[in-house]
C-alpha positions in Angstrom: 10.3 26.3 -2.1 11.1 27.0 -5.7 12.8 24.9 -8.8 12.5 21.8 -9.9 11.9 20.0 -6.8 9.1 22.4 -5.4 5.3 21.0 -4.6 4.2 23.3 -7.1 6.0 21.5 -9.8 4.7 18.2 -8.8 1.5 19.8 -8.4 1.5 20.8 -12.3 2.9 17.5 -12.9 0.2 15.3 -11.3 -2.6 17.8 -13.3 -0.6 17.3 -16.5 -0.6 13.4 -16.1 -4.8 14.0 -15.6 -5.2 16.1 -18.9 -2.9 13.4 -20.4 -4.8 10.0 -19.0 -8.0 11.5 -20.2 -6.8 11.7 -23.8 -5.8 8.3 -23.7 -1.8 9.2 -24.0 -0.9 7.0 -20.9 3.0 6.8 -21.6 3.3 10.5 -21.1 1.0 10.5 -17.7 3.4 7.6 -16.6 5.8 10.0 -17.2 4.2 12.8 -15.9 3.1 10.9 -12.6 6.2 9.3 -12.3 7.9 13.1 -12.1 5.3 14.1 -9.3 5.6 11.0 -7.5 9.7 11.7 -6.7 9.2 15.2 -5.9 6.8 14.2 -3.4 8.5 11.3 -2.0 11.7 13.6 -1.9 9.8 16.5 -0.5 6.9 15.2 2.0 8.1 11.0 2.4 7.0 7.3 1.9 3.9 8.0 4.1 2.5 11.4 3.1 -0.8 11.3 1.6 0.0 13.4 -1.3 2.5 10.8 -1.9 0.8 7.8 -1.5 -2.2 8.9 -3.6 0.8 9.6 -6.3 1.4 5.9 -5.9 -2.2 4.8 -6.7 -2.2 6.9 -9.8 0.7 5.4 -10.6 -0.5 1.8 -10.4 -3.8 2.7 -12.1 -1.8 4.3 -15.2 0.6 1.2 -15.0 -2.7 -0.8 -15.4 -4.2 1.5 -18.2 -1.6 1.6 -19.8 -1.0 -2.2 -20.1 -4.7 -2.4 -21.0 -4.4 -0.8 -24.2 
């Protein structure tokens, strides 16, 4: 499972949406999260945890992000 659309890339996603939320940048972890969130959703479904716990981020970024 390679491209695009692998775990891996979702993976590197989700940490760059971290790295960006903890500098405060929480359009671009939106964005990052958002990206992660599809690729799980596409590859593992509604009800994996992986993606659900992309969901919660997600919401919390949504929150932050309308905070500020």
């Amino acid at each position: 499972f390679y491209g695009l659309k692998s775990l891996k890339v979702a993976l590197s996603h989700h940490l760059c949406a971290r790295i960006q939320s903890c500098r405060g940048d929480f359009r671009s972890a939106l964005s990052s999260e958002r990206e992660a969130y599809q690729i799980y959703k596409l590859q593992l479904g509604d009800e994996h945890e992986r993606t659900r716990e992309s969901a919660q981020v997600l919401q919390h970024l949504t929150e932050q992000a309308v905070v500020l």
